[in-house]
N, C-alpha and C positions, 0 to 999 in steps of 0.2 A: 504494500500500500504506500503509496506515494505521500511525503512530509507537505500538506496544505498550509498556504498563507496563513490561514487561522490558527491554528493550531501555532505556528512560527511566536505569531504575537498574540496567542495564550501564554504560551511559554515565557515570551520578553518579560510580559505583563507580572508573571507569577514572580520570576527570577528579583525584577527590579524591586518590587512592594518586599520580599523576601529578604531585600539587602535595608530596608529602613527600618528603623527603629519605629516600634509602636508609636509612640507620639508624630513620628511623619509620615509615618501611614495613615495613623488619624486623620490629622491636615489635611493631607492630600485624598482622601474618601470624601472627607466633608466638603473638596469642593465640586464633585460630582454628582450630578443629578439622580434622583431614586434608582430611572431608570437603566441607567448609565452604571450604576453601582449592579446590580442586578445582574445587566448583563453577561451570557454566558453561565450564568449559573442551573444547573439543574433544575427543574420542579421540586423535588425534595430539597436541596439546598434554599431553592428561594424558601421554602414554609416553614423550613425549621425556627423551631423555636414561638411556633404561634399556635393556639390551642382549639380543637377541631371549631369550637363557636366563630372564631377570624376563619378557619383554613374554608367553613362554609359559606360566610357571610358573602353577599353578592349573589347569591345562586338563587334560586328561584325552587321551592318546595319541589313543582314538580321534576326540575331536574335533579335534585335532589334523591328522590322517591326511582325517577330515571335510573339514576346510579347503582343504585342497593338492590335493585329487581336484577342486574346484572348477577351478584352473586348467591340470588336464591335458585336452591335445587329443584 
């Protein structure tokens, strides 16, 4: 499998924040946008640490309900 531009500058990106100390990594987060922070991160990484009532909110009962019929026998 061939080494893609993304992944190249995942890589930068990890490498560079790796070399700074917590406090300028903070700095430098905070001056990024939600979205912008987010970016590239998993589904499970973006949720973690938010409790099913957030991981639900926004959704709409019946998709909801949609969801869970998935896992009934």
């Amino acid at each position: 499998m061939a080494y893609s531009m993304e992944e190249f500058i995942r890589e930068a990106h990890q490498q560079f924040l790796h070399g700074l100390t917590p406090d300028e990594r903070r700095a430098f987060l905070e001056q990024l946008s939600p979205e912008e922070r987010l970016r590239g991160l998993g589904p499970e990484e973006r949720l973690r640490g938010l409790g099913p009532e957030e991981r639900l909110r926004g959704l709409t009962p019946d998709q909801i309900k949609a969801y869970l019929k998935k896992f009934e026998h």
